[in-house]
VMD Tcl script that builds the backbone (N, CA, C; Angstrom):
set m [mol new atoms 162]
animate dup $m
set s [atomselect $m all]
$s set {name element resname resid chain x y z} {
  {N N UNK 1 A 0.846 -1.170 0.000}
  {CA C UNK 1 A 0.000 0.000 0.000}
  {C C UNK 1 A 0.891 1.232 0.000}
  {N N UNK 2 A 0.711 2.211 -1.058}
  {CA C UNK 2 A 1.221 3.017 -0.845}
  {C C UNK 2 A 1.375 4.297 0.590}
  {N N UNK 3 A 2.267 4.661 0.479}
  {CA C UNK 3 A 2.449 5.673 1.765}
  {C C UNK 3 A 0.920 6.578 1.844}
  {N N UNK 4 A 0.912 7.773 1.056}
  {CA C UNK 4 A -0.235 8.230 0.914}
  {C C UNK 4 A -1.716 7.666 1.216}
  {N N UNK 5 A -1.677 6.867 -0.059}
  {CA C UNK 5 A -2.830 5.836 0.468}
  {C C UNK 5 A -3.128 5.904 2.500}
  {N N UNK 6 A -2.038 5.374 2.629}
  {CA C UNK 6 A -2.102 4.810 4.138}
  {C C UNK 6 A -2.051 6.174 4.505}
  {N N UNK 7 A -2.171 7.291 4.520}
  {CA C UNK 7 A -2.709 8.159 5.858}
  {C C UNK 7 A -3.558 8.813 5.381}
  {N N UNK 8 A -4.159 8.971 3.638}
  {CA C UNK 8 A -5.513 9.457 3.470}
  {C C UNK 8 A -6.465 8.712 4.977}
  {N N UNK 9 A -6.271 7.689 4.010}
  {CA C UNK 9 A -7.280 5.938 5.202}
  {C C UNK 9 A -7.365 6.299 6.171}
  {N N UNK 10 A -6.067 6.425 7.058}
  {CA C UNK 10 A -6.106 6.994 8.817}
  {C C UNK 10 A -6.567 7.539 9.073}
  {N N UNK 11 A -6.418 8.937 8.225}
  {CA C UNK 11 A -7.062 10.523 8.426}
  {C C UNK 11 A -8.807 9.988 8.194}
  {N N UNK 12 A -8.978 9.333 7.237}
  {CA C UNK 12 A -10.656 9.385 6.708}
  {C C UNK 12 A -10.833 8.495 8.618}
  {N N UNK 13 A -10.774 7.205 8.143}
  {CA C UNK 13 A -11.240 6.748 9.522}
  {C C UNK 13 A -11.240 7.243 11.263}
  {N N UNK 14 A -10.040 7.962 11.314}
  {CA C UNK 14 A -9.928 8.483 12.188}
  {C C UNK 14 A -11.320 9.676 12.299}
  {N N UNK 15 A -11.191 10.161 11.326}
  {CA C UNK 15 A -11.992 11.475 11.164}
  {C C UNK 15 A -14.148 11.016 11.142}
  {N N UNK 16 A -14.221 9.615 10.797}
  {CA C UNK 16 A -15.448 9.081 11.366}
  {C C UNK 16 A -15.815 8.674 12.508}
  {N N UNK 17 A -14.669 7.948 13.226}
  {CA C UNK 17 A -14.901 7.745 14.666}
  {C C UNK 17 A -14.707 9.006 15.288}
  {N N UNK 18 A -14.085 9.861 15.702}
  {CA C UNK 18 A -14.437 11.258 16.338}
  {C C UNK 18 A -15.728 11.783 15.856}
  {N N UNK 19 A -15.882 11.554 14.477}
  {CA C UNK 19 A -17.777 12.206 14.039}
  {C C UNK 19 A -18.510 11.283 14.997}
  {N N UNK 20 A -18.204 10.295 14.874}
  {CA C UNK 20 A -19.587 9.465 15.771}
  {C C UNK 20 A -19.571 9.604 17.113}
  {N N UNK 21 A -18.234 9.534 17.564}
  {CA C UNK 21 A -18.099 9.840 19.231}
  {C C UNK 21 A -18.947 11.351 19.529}
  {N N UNK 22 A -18.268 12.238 18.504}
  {CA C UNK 22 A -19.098 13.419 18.801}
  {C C UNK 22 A -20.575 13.531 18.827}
  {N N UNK 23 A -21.093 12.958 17.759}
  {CA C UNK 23 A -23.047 12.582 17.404}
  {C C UNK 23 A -23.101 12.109 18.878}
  {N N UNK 24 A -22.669 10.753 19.448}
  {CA C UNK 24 A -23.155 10.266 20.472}
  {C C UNK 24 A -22.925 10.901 21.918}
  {N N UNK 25 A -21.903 11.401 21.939}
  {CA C UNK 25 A -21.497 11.914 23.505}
  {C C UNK 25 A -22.284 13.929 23.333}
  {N N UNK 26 A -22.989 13.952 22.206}
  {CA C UNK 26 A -23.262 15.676 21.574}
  {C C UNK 26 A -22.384 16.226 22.151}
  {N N UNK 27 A -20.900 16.261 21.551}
  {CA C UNK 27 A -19.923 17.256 21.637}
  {C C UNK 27 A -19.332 17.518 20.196}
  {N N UNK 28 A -19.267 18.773 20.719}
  {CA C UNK 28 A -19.268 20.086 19.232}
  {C C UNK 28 A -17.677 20.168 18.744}
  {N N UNK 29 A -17.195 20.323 19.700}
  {CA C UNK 29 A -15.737 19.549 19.252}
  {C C UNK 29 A -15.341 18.307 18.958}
  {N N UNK 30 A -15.546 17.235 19.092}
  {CA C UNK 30 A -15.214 15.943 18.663}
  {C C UNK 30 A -15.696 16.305 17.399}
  {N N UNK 31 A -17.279 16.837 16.681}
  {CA C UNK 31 A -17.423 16.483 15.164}
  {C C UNK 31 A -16.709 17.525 14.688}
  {N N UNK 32 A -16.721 18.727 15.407}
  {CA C UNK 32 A -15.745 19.935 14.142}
  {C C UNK 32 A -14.402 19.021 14.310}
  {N N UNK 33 A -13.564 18.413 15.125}
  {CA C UNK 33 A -12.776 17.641 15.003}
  {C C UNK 33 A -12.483 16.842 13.867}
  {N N UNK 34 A -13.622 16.046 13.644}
  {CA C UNK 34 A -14.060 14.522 12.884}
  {C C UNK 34 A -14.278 15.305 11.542}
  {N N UNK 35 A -14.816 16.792 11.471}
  {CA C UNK 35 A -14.943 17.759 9.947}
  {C C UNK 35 A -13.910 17.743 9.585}
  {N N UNK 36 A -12.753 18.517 10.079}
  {CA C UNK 36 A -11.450 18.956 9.616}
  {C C UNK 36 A -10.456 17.861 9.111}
  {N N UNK 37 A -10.733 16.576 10.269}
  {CA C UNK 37 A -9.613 15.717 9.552}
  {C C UNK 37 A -10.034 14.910 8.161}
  {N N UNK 38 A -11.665 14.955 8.187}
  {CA C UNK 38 A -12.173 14.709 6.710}
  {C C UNK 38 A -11.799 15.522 5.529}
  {N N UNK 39 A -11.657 16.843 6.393}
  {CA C UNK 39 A -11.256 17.588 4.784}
  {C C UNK 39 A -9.950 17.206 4.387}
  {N N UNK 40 A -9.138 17.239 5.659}
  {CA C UNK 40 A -7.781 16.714 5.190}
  {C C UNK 40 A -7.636 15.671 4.830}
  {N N UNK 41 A -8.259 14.489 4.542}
  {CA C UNK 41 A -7.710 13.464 3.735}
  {C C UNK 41 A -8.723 13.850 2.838}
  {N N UNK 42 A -9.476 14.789 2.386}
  {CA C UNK 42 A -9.768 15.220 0.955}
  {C C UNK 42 A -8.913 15.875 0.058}
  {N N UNK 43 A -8.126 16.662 1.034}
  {CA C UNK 43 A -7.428 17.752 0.568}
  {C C UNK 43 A -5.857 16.600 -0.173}
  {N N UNK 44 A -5.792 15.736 1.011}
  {CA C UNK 44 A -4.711 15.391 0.175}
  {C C UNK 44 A -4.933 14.313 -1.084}
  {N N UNK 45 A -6.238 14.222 -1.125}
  {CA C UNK 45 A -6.992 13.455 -2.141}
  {C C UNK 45 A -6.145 13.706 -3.680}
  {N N UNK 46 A -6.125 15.212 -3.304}
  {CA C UNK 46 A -5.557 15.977 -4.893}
  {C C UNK 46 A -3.900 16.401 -4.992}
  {N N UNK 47 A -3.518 15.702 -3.711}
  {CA C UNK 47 A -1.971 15.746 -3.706}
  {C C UNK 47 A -1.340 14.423 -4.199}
  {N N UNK 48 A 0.038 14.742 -4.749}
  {CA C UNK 48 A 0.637 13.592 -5.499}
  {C C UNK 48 A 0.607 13.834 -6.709}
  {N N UNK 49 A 1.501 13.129 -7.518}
  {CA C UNK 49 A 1.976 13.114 -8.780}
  {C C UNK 49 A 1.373 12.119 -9.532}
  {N N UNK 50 A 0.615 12.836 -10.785}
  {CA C UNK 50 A 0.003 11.738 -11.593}
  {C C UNK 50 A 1.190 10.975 -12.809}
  {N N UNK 51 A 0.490 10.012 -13.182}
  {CA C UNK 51 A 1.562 10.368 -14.512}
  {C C UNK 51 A 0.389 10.700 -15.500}
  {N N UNK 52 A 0.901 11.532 -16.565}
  {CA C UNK 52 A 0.627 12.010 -17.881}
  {C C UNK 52 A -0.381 10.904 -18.663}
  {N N UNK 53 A -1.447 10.837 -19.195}
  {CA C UNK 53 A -1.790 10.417 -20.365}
  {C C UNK 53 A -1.062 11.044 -21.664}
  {N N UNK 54 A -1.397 10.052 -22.366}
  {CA C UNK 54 A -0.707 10.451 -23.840}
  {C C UNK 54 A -1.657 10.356 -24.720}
}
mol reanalyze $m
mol bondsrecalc $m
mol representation Tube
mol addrep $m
């Protein structure tokens, strides 16, 4: 598995269990928590080097 790969994954999963802890315990920080690290493994969604079509 690539490097990347493996901490989009972390970041996404990580970033659902803090959403749910937050839904269940209703704390406003755990989901803005569980928001941000979602964006960040979006954000690095579009990081990395493609290669070229021809």
């Amino acid at each position: 598995m690539p490097r990347l790969l493996a901490i989009r994954l972390s970041l996404a999963l990580t970033a659902l269990v803090l959403f749910a802890l937050g839904i269940r315990s209703d704390s406003t920080y755990l989901r803005m928590a569980g928001i941000v690290l979602l964006g960040a493994a979006l954000i690095l969604r579009f990081v990395g080097g493609r290669t070229p079509r021809l």
